[in-house]
C-alpha positions in Angstrom: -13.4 -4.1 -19.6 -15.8 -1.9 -18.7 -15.2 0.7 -15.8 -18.2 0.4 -13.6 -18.8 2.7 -10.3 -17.9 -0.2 -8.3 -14.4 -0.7 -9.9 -13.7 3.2 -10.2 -14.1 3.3 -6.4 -11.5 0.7 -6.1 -9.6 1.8 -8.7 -9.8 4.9 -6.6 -9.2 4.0 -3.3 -5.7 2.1 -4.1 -4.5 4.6 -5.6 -4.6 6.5 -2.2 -3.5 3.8 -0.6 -0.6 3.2 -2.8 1.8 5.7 -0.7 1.2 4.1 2.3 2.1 0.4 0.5 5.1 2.1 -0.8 4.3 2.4 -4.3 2.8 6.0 -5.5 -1.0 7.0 -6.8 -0.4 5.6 -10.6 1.2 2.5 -9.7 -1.9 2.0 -7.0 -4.6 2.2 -9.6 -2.9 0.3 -12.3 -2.5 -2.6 -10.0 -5.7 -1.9 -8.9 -6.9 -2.1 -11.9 -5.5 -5.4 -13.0 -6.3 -7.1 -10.0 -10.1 -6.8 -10.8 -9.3 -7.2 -14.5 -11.3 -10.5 -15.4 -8.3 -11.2 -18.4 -4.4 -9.7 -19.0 -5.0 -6.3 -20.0 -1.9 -4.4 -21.9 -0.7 -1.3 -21.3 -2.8 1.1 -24.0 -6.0 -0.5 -22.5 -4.6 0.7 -18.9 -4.1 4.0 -20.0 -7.3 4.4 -22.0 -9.0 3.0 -18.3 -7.3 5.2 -16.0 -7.0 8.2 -18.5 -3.5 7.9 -18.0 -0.5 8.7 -19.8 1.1 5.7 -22.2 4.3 6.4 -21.0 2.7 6.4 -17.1 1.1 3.2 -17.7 4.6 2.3 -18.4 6.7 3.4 -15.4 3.9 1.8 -13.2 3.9 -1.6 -14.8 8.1 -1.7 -14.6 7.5 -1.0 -10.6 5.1 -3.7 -10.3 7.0 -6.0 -12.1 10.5 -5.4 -10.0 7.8 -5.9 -6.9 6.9 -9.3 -8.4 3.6 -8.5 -8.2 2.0 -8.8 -11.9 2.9 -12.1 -14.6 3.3 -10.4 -18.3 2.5 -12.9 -21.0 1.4 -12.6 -24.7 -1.5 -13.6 -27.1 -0.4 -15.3 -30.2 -1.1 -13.3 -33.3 -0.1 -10.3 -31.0 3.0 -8.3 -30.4 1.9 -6.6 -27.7 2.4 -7.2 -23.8 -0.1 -8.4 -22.0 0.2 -7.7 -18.0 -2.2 -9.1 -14.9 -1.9 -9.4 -11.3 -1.1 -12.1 -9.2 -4.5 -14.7 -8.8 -3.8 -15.4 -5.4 -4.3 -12.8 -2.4 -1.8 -15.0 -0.3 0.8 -14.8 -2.4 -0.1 -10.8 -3.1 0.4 -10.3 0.4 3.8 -12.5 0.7 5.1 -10.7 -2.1 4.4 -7.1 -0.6 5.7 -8.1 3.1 8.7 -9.6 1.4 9.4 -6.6 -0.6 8.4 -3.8 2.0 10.8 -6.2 4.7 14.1 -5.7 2.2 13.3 -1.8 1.7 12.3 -1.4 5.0 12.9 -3.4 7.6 16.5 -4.6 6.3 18.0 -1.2 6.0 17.1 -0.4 9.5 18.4 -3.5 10.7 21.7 -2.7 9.4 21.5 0.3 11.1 21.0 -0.7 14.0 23.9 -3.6 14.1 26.3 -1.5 13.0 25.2 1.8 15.7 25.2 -1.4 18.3 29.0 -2.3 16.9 30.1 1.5 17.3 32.5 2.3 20.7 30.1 4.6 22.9 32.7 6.8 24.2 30.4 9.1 26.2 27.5 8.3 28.7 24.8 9.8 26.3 25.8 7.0 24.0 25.5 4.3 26.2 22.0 5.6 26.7 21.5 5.3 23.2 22.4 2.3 22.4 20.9 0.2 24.8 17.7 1.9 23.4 18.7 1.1 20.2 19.4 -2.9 21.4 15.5 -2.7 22.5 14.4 -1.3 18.8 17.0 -3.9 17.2 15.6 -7.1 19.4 12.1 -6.0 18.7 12.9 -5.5 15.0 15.1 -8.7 14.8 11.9 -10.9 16.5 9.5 -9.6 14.5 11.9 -10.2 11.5 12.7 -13.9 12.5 8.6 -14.0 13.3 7.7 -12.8 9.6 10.3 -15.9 8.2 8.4 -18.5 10.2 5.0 -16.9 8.7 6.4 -16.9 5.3 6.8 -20.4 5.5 2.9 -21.4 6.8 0.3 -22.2 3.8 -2.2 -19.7 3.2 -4.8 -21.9 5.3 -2.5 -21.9 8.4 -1.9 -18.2 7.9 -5.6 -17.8 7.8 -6.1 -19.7 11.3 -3.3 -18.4 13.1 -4.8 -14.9 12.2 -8.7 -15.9 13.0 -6.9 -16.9 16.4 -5.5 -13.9 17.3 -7.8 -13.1 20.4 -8.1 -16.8 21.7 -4.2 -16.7 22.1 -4.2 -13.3 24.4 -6.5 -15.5 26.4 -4.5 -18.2 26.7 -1.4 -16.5 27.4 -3.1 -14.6 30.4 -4.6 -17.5 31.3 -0.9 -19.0 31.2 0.2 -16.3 33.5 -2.1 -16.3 36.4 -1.8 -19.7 36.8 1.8 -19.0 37.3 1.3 -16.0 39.3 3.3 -13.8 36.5 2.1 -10.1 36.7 0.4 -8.7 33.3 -0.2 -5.6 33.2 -2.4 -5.4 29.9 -5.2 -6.9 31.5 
């Protein structure tokens, strides 16, 4: 594979991007890297890519494999491991929400049940949890939300997205024709 301008930029700009995914620099630009890889690359071609160490190349590819997001396969006549990303950008970004939702957005739910269970014995705590029942129904809806979305085929997924806009509309719509006050407007 050769490392053109155009993949080093990507490359590149993943591996920035990588600690705001939740994954750090090296695991960014090795699944960077295999993503644009045109066949399974294994892991001393990686490091000889990225100029990385064997033994990071390593570390990264165990992290994306516990995310589910590369397939690791062999060539016969081979020993080694051959490793390559998901094909489909759908299921890449399935896989991601599922995982970021169960390191994420699970812990906080528990939380958040269990602060909501606790006896508030003084006033300040009353407070405090009826802000916390807000953050827990808004974080429960979006939850239940992201399970109905899991379940849509990438081409509903797509159209529900494009529609984005055209359903603000209709809900304001909705609501002055039923005299409901919106204040976004």
């Amino acid at each position: 594979m050769q490392m053109t301008p155009l993949i080093l930029t990507f490359v590149s700009h993943f591996g920035e991007m990588g600690s705001r995914w939740g994954f750090n620099r090296t695991v960014g630009q090795v699944y960077a890297l295999l993503f644009v890889a045109e066949h399974p690359l294994h892991a001393d071609e990686i490091a000889e890519h990225l100029s990385f160490s064997r033994s990071n190349v390593s570390i990264g590819l165990k992290e994306l494999q516990g995310w589910g997001l590369i397939r690791q396969s062999r060539i016969p006549g081979d020993r080694r491991e051959y490793f390559s990303s998901l094909g489909d950008v759908w299921q890449i970004f399935r896989v991601v929400a599922a995982e970021r939702r169960r390191r994420e957005v699970a812990p906080t739910l528990t939380v958040l049940r269990e602060s909501l269970l606790a006896p508030a014995t003084e006033p300040v705590d009353q407070y405090a949890q009826e802000r916390m029942r807000e953050m827990y129904e808004l974080v429960d809806l979006a939850n239940t939300w992201f399970d109905d979305l899991q379940r849509l085929s990438p081409e509903s997924m797509a159209q529900l997205m494009k529609m984005g806009a055209k359903v603000q509309k209709l809900l304001n719509a909705k609501d002055r024709l039923f005299g409901v006050s919106n204040n976004s407007d």
